[in-house]
N, C-alpha and C positions, 0 to 999 in steps of 0.2 A: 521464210520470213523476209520481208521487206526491211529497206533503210529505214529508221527511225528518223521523221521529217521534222528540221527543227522551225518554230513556225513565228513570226513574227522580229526577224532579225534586223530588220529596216526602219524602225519607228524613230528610233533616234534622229537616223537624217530628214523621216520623213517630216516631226515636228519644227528642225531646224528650217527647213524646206516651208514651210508654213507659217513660220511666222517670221522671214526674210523678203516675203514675196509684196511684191508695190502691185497686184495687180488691179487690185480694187483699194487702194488705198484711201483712208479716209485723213479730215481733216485730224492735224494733232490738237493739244488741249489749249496750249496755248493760241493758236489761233482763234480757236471758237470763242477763248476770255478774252480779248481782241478786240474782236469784231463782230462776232453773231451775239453775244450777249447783248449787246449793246438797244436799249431800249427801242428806237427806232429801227437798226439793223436787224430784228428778232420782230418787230410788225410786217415788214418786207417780206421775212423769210414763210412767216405763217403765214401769211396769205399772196402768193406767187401765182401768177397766170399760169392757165392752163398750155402744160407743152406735153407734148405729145412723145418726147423720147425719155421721160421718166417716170419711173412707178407711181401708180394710180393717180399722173397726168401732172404730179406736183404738187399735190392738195391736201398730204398728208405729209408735213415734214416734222420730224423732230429736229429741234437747232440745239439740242444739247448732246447727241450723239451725231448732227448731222449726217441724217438717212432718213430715205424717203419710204413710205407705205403705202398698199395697193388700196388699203379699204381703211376708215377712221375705227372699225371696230381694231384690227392688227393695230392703228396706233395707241390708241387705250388700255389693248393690252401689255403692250409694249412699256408705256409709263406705271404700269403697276410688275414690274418685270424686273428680275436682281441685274441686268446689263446698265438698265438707266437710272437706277440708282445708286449703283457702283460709279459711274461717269460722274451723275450730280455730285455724287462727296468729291471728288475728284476733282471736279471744276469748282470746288468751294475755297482750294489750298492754292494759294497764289505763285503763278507761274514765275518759272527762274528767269531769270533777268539778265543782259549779257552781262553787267558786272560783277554779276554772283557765281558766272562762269569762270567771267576771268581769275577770282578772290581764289576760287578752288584748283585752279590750277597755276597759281601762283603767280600771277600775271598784273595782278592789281593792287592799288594802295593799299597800306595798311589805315583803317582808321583808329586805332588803337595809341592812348598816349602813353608816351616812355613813363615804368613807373618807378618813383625816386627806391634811390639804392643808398648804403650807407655810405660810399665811396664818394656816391657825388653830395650827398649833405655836409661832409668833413672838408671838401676843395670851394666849397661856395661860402663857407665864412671863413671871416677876418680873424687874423691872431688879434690879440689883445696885447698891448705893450704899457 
């Protein structure tokens, strides 16, 4: 009888290893609500001259997952697809803000007014004589 082979022992690092990885990294979300949304900067993007070092020459972009496709059928498919409309909800919820960073880590103003206590309504009036 042979060793009993235990089989799939490395998935853990593997998926760590995968989703750590910049190699192909794309735009984040707040960028694209930015700047590619932007009515003008989203007519640019749709219609980009033809270059010759990206997929199907440039002519198929989506500006909401920012990624390009080789043929307008792949991008059609793509818009009726659970990837791009998971990103569209996702680009709907407004991006943090750096003072919403700071507020969370404890860095920023409070906007909040002090609210009266009985201590201080008893030291703010006057005795009577």
């Amino acid at each position: 009888m042979g060793r009993l082979r235990r089989s799939r022992v490395h998935n853990a690092r593997r998926d760590v290893h995968r989703a750590a990885r910049t190699r192909v990294r794309g735009r984040d979300l707040d960028q694209i609500q930015m700047l590619d949304l932007d009515p003008k900067r989203r007519a640019e993007l749709e219609a980009q001259p033809l270059d010759f070092e990206k997929p199907g020459l440039a002519q198929h972009y989506c500006v909401e997952c920012a990624k390009y496709y080789e043929t307008d059928a792949a991008l059609t498919s793509h818009w009726r697809g659970k990837v791009h409309k998971r990103r569209c909800k996702q680009l709907k919820e407004p991006a943090y803000t750096i003072e919403e960073s700071e507020r969370a880590a404890g860095l920023g103003r409070e906007t909040r007014k002090p609210t009266l206590t009985t201590a201080m309504i008893v030291e703010d009036e006057v005795p009577v004589t």
